[in-house]
NUFIPA-705071 format. One line per 10 residues: number of its first residue (from 1); their letters; for each residue x negated, y, z negated of N, C-alpha, C, O. Coordinates in steps of 0.001 Angstrom, whole numbers, plus 500000, padded with zeros to 6 digits. Layout:
<sites>
NUM = a = X:Y:Z:X:Y:Z:X:Y:Z:X:Y:Z; ...
</sites>
This chain:
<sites>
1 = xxxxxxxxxx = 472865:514795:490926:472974:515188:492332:474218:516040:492509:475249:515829:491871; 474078:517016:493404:475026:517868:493429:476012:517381:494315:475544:517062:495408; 477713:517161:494138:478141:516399:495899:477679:517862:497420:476910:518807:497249; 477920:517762:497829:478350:518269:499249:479796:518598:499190:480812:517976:498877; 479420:520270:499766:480431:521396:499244:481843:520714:499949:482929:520835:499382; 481697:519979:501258:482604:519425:501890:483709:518477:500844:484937:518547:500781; 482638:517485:499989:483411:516751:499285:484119:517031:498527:484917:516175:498148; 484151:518333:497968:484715:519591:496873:485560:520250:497056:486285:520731:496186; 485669:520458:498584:486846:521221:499395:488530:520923:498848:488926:519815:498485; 489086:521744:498875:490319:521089:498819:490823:522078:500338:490665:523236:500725
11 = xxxxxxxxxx = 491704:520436:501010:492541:521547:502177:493417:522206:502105:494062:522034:501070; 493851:523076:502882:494881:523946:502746:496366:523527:502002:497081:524133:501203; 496487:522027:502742:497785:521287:502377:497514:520642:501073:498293:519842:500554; 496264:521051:500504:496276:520442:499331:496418:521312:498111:496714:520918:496983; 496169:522542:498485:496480:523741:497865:498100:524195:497777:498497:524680:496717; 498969:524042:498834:500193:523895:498723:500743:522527:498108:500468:521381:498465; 501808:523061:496831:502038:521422:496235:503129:520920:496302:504075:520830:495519; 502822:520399:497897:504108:519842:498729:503903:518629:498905:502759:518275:498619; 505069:517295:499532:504345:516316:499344:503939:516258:500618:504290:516936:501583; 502725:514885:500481:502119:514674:502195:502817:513720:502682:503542:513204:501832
21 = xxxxxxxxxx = 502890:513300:503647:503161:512592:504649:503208:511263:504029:502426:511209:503079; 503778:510295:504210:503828:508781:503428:502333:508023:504414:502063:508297:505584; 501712:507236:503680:501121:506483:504593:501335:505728:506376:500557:505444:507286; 502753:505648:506178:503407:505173:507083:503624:506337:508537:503740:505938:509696; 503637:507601:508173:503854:508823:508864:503013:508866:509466:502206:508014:509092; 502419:509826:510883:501675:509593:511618:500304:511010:511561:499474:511222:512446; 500448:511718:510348:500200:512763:509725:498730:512411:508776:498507:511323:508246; 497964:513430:508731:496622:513739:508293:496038:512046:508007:495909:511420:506955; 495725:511600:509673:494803:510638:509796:493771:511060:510453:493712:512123:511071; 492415:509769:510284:491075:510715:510678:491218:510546:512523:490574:511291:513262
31 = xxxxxxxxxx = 492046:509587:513002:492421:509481:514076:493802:510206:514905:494582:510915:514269; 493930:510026:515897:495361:510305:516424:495884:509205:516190:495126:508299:516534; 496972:508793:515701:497801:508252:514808:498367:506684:516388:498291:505465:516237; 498862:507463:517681:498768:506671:518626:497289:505882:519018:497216:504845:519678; 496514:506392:518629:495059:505966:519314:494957:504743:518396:494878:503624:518904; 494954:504933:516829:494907:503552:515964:496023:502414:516802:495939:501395:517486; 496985:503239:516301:498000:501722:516644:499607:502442:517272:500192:503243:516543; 500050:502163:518294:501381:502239:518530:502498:501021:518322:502576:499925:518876; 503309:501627:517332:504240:500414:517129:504655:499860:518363:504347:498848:518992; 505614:501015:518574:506493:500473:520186:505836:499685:521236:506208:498600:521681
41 = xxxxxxxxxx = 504290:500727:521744:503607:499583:522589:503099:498327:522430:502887:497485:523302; 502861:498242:520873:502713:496531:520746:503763:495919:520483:503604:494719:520707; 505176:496258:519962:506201:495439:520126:506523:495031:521528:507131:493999:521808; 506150:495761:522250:506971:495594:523870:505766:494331:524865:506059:493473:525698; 504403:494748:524290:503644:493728:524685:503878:492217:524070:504048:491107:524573; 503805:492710:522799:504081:491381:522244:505802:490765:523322:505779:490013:524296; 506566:491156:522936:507611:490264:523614:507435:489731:525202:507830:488651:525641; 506783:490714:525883:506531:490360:527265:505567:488999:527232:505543:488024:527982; 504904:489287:526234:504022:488077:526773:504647:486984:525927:503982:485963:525751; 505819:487083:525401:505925:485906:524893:507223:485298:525095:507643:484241:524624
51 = xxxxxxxxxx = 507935:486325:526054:508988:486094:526576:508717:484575:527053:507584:484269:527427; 510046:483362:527036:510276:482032:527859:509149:481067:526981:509147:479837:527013; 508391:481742:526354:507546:480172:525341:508607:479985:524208:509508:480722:523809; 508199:478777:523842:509351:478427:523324:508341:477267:522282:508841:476778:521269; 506667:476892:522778:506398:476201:521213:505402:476822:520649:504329:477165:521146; 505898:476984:519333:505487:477912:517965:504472:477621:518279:504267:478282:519297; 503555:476979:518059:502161:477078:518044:501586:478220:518965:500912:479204:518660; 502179:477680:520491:501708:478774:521679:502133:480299:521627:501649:481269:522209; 503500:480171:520488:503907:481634:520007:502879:482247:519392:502584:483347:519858; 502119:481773:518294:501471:482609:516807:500000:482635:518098:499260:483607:517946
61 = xxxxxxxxxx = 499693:481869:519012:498134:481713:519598:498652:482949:520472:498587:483844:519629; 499023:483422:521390:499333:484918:522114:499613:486004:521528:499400:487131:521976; 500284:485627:520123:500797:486996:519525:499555:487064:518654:499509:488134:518046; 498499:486227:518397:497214:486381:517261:496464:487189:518283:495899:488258:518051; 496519:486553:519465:495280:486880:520301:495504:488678:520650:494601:489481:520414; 496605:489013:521128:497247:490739:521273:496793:491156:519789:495851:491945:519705; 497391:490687:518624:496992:491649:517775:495719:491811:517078:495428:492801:516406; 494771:490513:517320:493368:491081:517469:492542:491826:517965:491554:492334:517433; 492962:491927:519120:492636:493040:520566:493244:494683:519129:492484:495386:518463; 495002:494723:519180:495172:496140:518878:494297:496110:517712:493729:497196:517599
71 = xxxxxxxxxx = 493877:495031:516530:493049:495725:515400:491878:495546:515820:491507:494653:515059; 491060:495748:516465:489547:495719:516827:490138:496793:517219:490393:497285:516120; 490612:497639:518103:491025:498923:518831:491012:500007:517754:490301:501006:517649; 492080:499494:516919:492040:500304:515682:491866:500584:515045:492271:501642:514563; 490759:499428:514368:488973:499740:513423:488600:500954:514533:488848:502158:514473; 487850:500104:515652:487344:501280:516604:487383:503045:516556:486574:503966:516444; 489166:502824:516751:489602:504616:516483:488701:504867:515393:487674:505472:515701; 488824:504597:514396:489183:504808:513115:487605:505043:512715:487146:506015:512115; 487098:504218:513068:485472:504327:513176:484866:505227:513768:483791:505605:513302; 485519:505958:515242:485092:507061:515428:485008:508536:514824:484147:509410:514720
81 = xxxxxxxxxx = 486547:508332:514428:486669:509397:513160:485568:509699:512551:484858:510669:512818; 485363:508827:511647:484722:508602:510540:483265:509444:510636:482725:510260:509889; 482898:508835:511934:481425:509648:512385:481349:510682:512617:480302:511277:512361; 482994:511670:513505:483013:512653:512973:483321:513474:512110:483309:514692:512284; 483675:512817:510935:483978:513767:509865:484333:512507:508507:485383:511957:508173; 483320:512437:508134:482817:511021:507059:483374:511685:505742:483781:510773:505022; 483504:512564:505312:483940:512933:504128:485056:513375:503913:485324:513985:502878; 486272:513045:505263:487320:513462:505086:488433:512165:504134:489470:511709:504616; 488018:511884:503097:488064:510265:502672:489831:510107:502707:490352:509282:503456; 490373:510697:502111:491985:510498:501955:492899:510359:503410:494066:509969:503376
91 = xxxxxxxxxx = 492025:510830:505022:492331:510532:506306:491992:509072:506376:492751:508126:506587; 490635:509079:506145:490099:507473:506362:491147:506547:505903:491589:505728:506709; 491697:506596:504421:492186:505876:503403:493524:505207:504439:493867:504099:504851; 494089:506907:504565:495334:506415:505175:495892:506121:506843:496976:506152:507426; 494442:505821:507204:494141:505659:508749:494156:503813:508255:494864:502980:508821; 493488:503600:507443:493706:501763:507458:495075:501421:506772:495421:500284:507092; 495687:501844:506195:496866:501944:506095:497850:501749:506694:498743:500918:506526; 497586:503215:508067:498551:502920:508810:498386:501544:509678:499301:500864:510142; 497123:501337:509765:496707:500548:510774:497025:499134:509900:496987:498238:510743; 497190:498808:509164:497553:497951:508260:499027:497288:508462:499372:496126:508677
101 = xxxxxxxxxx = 499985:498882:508257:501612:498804:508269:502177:498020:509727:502995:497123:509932; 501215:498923:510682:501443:498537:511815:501481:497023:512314:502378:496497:512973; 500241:496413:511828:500022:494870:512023:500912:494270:511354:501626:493687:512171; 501337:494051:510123:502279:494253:509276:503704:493591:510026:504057:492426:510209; 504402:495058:510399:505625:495165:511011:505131:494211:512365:505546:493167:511863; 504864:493996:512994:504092:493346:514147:504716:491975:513924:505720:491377:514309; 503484:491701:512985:503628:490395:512730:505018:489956:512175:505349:488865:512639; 505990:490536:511249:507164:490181:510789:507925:490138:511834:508810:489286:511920; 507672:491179:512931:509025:491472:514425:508789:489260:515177:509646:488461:515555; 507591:489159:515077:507241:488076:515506:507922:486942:515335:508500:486178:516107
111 = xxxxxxxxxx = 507699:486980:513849:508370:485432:513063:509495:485851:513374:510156:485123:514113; 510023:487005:512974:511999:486946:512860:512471:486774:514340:513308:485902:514572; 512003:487527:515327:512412:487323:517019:511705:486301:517902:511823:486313:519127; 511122:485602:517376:510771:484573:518241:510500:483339:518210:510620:482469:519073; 509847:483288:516390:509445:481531:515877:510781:481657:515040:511143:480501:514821; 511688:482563:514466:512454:481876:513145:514114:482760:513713:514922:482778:512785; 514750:483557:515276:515663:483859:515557:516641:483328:514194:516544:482249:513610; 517481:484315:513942:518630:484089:513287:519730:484572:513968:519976:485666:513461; 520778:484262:515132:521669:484293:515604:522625:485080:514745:523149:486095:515203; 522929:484575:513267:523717:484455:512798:523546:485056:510764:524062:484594:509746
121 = xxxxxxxxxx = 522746:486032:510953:522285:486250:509523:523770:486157:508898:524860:486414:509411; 523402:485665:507514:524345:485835:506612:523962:486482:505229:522786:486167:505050; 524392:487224:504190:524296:488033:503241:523089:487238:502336:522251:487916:501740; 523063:485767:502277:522227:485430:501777:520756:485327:502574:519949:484712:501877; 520442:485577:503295:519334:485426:504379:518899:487509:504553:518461:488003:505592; 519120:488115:503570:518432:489380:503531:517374:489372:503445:516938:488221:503411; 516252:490516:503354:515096:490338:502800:514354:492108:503293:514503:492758:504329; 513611:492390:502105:512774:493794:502536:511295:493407:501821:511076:492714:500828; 510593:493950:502498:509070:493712:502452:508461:494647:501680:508996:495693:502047; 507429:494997:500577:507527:495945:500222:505683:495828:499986:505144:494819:499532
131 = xxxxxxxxxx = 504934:497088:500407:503770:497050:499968:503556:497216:498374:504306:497893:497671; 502816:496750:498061:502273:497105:496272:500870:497245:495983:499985:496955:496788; 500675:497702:494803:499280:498106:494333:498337:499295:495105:498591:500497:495179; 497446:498739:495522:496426:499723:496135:497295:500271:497461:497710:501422:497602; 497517:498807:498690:498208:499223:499675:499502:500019:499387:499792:500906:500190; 500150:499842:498537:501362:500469:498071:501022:501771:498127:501752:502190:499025; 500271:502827:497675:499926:503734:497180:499020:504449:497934:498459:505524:497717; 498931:503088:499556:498320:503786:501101:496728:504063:501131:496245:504695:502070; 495862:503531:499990:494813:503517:499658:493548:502548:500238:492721:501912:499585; 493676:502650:501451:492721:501234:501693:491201:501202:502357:490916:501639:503472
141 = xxxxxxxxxx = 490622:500807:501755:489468:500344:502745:488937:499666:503791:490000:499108:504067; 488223:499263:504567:488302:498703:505754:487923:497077:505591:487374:496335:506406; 488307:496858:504542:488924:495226:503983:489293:494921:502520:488915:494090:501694; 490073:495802:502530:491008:495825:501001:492169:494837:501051:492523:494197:502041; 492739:494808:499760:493621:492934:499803:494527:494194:500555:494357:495398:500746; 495445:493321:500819:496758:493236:501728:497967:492916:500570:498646:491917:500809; 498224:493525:499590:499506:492982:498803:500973:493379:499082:501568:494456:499064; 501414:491816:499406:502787:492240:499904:503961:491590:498792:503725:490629:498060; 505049:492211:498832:506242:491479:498029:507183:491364:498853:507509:492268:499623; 507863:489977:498779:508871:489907:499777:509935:489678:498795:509628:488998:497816
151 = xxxxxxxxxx = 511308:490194:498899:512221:491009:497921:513433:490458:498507:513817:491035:499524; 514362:489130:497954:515022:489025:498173:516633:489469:497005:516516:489545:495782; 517873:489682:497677:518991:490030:496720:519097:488464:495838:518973:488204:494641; 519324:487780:496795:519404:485926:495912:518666:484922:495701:517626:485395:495242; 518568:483775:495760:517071:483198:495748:516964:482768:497251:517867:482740:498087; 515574:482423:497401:515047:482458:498924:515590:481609:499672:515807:480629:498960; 515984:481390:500837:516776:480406:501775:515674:479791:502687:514617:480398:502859; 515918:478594:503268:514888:478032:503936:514697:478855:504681:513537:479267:504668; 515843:479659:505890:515168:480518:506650:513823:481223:506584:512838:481223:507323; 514238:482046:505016:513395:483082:504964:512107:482825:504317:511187:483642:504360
161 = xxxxxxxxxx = 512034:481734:503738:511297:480852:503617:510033:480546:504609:508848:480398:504310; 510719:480497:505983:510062:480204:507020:509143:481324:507819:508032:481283:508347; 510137:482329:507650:509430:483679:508235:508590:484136:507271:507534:484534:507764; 508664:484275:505620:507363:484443:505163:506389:483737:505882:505592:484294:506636; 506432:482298:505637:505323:481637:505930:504625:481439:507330:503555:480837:507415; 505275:481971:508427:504848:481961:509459:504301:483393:509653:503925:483511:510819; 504136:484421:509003:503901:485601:508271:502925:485629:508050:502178:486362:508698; 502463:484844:507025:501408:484906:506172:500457:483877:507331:499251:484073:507183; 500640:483311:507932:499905:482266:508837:498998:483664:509670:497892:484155:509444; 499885:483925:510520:499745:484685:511141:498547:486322:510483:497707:486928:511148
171 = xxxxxxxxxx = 498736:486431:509827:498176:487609:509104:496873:486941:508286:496018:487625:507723; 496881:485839:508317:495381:485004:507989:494530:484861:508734:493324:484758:508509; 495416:484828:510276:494662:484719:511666:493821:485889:512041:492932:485916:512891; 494244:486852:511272:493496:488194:511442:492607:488547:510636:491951:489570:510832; 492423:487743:509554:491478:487339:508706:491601:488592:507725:490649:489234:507281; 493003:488827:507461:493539:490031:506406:493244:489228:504766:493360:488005:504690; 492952:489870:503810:493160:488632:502419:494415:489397:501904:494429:490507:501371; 495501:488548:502181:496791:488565:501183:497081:488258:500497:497315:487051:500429; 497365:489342:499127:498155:489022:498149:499455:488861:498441:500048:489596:499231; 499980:487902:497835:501817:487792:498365:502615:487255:497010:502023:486542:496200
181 = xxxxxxxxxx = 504128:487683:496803:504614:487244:496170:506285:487083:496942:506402:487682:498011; 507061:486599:496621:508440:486170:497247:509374:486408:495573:509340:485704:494564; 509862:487218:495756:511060:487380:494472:512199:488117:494887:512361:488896:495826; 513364:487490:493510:514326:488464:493351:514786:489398:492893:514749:489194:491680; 515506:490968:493191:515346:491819:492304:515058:491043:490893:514096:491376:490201; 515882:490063:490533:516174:489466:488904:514757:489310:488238:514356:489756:487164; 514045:488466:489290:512862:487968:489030:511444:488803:488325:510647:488484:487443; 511634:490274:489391:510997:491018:489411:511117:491859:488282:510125:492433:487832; 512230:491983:487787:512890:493029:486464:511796:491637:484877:511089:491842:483890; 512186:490757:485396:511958:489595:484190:509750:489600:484347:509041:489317:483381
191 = xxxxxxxxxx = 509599:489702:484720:508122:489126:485589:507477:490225:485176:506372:490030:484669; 507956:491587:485274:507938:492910:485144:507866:493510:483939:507296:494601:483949; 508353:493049:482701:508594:493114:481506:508094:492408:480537:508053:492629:479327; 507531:491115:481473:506439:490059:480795:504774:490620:481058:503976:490667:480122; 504504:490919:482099:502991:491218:482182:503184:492707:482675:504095:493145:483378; 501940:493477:482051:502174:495111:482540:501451:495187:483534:501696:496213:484169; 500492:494438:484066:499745:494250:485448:500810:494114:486462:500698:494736:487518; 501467:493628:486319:502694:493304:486998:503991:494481:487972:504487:494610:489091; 504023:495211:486359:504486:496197:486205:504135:497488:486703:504908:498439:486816; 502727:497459:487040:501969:498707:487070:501896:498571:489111:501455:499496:489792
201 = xxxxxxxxxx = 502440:497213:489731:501968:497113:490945:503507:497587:491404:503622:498329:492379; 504644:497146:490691:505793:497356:490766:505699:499159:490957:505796:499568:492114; 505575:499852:490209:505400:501069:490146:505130:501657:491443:505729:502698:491715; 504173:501065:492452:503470:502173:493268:504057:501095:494699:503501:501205:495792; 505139:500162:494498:505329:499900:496206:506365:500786:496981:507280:501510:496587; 505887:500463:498233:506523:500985:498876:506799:500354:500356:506109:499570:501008; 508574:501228:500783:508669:499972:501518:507880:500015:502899:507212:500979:503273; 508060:498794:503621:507180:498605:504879:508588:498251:505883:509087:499192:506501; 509184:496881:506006:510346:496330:506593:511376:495771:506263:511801:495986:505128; 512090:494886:507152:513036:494514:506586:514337:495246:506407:514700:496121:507193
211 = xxxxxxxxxx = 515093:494838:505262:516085:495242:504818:515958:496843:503567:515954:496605:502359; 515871:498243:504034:515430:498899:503185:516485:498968:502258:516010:499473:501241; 517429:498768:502129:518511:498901:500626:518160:498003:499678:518219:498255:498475; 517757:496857:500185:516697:495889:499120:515441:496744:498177:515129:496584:496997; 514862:497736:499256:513755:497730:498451:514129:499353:497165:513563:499806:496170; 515215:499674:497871:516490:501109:496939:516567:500276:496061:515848:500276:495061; 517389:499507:496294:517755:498654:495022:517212:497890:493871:517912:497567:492911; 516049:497630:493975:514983:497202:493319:513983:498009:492810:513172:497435:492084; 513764:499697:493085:513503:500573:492268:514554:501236:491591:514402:501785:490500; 515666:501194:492250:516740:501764:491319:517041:500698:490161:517730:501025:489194
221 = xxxxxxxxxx = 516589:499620:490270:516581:498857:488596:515000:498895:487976:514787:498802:486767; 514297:498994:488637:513122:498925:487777:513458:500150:487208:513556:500075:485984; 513730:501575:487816:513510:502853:486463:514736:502319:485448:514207:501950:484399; 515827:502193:485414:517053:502139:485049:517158:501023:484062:517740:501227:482997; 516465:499475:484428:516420:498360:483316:515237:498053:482468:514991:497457:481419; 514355:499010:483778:512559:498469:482659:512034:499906:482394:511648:500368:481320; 512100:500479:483539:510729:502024:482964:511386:502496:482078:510682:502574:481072; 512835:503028:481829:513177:504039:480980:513149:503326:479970:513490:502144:480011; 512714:503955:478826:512787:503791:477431:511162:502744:476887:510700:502290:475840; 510886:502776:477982:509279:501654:477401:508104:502622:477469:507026:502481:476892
231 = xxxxxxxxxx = 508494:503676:478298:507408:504699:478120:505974:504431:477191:504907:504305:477794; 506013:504365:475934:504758:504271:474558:504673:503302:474660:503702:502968:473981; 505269:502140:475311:504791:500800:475583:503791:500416:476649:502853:499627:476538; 504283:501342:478034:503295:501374:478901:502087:502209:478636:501087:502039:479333; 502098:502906:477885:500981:504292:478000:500023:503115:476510:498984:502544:476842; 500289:503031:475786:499503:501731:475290:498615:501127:476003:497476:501410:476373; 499477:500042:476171:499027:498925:477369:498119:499380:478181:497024:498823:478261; 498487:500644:479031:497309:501160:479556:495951:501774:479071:494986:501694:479831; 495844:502263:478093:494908:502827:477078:494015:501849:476723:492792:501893:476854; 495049:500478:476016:494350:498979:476039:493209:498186:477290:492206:497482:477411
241 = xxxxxxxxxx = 494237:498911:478006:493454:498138:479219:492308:499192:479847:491253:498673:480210; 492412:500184:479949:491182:501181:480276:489883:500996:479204:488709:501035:479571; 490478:500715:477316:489058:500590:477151:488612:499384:476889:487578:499321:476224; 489071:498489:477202:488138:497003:477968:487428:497185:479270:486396:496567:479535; 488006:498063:480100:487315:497968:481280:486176:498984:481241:485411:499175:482186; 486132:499571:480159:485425:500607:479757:483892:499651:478953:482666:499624:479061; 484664:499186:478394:483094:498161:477264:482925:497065:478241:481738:496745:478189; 483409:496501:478914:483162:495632:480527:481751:496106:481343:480693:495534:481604; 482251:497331:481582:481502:498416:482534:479949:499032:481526:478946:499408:482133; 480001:499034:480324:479132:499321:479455:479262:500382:478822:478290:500902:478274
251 = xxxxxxxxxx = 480576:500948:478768:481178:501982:477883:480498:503066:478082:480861:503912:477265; 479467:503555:478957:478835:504877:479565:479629:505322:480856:480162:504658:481744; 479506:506856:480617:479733:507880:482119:478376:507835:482673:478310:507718:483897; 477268:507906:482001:475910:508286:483070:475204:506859:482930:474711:506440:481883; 475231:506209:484092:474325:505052:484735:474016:504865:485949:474663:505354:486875; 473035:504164:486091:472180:504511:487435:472869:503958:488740:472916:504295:489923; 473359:502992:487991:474488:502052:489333:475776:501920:488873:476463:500898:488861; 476145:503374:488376:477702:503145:488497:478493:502350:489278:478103:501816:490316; 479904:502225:488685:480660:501281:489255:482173:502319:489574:483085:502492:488766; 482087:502862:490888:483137:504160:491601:484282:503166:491011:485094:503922:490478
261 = xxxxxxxxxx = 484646:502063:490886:485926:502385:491091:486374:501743:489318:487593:501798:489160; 485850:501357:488449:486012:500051:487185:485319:500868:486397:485780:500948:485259; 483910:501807:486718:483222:502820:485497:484011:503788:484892:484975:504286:485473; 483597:504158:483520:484104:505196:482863:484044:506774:483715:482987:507286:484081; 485192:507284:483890:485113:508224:484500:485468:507890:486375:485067:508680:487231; 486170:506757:486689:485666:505969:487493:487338:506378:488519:488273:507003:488017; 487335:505892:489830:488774:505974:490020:490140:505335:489497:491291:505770:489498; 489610:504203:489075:490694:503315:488029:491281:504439:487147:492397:504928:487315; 490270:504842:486047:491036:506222:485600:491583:507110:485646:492288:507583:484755; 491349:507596:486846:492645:508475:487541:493203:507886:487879:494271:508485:488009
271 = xxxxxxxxxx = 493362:506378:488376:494709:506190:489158:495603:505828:487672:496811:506037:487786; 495085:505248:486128:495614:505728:485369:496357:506630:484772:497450:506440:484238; 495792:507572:484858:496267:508911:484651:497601:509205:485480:498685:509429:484942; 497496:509191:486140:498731:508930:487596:499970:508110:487669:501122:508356:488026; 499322:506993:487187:500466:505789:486308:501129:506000:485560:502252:505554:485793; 501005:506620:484470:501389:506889:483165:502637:508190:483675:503857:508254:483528; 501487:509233:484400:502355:510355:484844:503842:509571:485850:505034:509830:485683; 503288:508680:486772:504869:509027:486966:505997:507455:486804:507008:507031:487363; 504980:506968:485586:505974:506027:484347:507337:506941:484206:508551:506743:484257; 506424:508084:483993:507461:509197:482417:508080:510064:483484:509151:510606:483209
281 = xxxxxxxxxx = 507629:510227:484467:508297:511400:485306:508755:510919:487105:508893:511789:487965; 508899:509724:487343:509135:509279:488479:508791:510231:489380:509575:510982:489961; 507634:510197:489489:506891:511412:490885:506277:510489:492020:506240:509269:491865; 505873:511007:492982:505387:510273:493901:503757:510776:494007:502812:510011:494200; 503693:511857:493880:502037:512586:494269:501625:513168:493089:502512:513451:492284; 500863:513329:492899:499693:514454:491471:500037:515361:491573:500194:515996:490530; 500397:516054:492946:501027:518031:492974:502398:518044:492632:502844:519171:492413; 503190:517099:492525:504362:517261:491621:504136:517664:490298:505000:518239:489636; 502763:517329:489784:502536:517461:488567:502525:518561:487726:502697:518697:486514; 502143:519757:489174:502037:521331:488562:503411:521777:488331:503770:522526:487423
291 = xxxxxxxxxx = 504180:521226:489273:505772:521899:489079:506245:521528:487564:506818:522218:486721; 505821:520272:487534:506266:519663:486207:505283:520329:484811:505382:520169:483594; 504729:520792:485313:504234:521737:483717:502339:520521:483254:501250:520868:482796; 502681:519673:483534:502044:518393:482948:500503:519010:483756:499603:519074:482918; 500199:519309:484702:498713:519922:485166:498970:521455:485231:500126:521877:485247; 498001:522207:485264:497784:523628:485655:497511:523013:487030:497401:521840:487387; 497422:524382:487806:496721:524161:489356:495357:524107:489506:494789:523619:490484; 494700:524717:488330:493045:524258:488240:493122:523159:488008:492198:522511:488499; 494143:522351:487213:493384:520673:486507:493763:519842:487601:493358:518688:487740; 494737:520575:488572:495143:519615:489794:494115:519785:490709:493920:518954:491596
301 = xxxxxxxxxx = 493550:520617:490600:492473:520890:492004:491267:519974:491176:490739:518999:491710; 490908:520456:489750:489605:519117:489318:490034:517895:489820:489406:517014:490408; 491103:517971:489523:491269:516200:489671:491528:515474:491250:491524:514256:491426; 491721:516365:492196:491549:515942:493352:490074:516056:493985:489632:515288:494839; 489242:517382:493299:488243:517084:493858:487173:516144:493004:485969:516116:493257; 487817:515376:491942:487288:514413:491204:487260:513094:491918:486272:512365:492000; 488477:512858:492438:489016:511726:493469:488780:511855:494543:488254:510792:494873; 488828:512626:495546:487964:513129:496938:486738:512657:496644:486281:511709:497284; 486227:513093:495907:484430:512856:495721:483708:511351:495520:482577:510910:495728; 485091:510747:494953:485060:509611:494386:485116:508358:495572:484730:507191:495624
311 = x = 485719:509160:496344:486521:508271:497553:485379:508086:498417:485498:507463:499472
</sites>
C-alpha cells in the first residue's frame, strides 16, 4: 500500500534543522495549546476552590473532581484536532503530552500547597520531577504509561515522601497508569550502570517540576560518570536487545499484522537509532544529526518520513 502523500510530507520546520519546541512549549500542537489545558487557569481554580478545607480527603475529592473536568476538556480539544487533520501525528503526540505535563504540575502544586505545606523547607526536603522514557521524549498516546522519576539530592524525607504519595493517589484518580520511581542522583548513577533498560530511560528525561538544578545535576553526572566512555557498551546492549525483539516479533519486515511499534523495521528501531546517536553525541533531536555529519539531509528526511508514517 502506498502511504498518503500527506504522511510523507515533511513541514517546513522540519526541513529547517532547528530544534522544535520542547513538549512542554505551547508550539506545533494539533490544538491551541490554551484550549487543551491552561496552567495558570487551573492553578487559580484549583486554589479557590480549595481555599479554607483543611481535610485531605475533601482536598484530593475537589481537586480530582476540577481536574477531571480540565482532562475530559483536553482529550476533547485534542480530539477535535485530530478530525481535522489526522495525519498530523508528531502535533497529536505532543498535544497529550502537553496535556499530560499540565495535569502533572497540577497535581504536584496540590500535594505541596495544600495536603503536605512546608513552611519551612530545608536543603534536605528538595526534590525535581523528571519525565522518562516515552513521556520523556513527549511521545504519547491517548493512554500511554505516565513515567515519572522523582529525584532527590539525599535520601527521601518523610515529607517528600508524602507528596509523592499523595501524587501518585491523585494521578490514579484520573485513571493515568504510572510508572514511578523515587531516587538519588547516587542511586540513579548505580541503578543506571546495572541495567541498560534503565539507562536508556535515563537518557531521554526531561524535566517537568520541582527543583530544576536537581534535574541539571543529575544529567550533568549521568554524561560525566556513566555515558562517557561506555559508548561500545551501550551500542551492544542495544543491538542485543533489538535482535531479540526482532526473533520475538518473527524476525520479518513483511507481515500481514505487523507490529508498528516492536516489528522489524518498526518504531522501536528508530527510536534506537536515536539512542545510540545521542549516547555518543548528547543531542536532543535527529536534525542535530545533519550538522553533526552522522545523517545527510536525505537520510534525515527518510527517516522522519519513516517515523511520521509510522506514527
Amino acid at each position: 500500500m502506498t502511504p498518503p502523500q500527506d504522511a510523507l510530507a515533511v513541514s517546513v520546520s522540519d526541513r529547517n534543522p532547528t530544534l522544535p519546541p520542547t513538549p512542554s512549549e505551547p508550539g506545533e500542537l494539533i490544538a491551541p495549546a490554551d484550549e487543551i489545558l491552561d496552567d495558570a487557569a487551573l492553578r487559580d481554580a484549583l486554589d479557590a476552590a480549595i481555599a479554607g478545607v483543611t481535610d485531605h480527603g475533601e482536598i484530593r475529592r475537589i481537586a480530582t473532581q476540577i481536574l477531571q473536568a480540565e482532562q475530559v476538556a483536553g482529550r476533547r480539544a485534542i480530539e477535535g484536532g485530530i478530525e481535522a487533520r489526522p495525519l498530523t501525528a508528531r502535533r497529536i503526540t505532543r498535544a497529550y503530552t502537553y496535556l499530560t505535563d499540565g495535569l502533572v504540575r497540577a497535581v504536584l502544586h496540590v500535594a505541596e500547597t495544600h495536603l503536605h505545606r512546608n513552611q519551612m523547607p530545608s536543603d534536605t526536603e528538595r526534590m525535581a520531577v523528571m519525565a522518562v522514557g516515552g513521556y520523556g521524549r513527549g511521545e504519547m498516546a491517548p493512554f500511554s504509561d505516565v513515567d515519572l522519576l522523582f529525584v532527590t539530592p539525599w535520601k527521601l524525607t518523610p515529607h517528600i515522601e508524602s507528596v509523592i504519595e499523595s501524587s501518585l493517589y491523585m494521578l490514579w484518580d484520573l485513571h493515568m497508569k504510572v510508572g514511578h520511581s523515587s531516587r538519588t542522583v547516587k542511586e540513579c548513577l548505580r541503578l543506571g550502570k546495572q541495567d541498560v533498560t534503565i539507562r536508556t530511560s535515563l537518557l531521554e528525561m526531561r524535566y517537568l517540576a520541582g527543583e530544576e538544578s536537581i534535574g541539571r545535576d543529575l544529567k550533568t553526572a549521568l554524561r560525566e560518570q556513566l555515558f562517557r566512555g561506555t559508548v561500545g557498551e551501550f551500542i551492544e546492549a542495544k543491538l542485543e536487545e533489538r535482535a531479540n525483539r526482532h526473533k520475538k516479533q518473527g524476525g520479518q519486515r513483511y507481515v500481514l499484522e505487523p507490529n508498528v511499534k516492536e516489528g522489524k523495521g518498526g518504531l522501536r528501531d528508530l527510536q534506537s537509532l536515536f539512542w545510540i546517536a545521542k549516547y555518543l553525541h548528547n543531542v536532543e533531536d535527529t536534525r542535530q544529526l545533519v550538522d553533526l555529519g552522522v545523517f545527510t539531509r536525505e537520510e534525515y528526511r527518510c527517516f522522519r518520513q519513516a517515523e511520521d508514517f509510522l506514527w
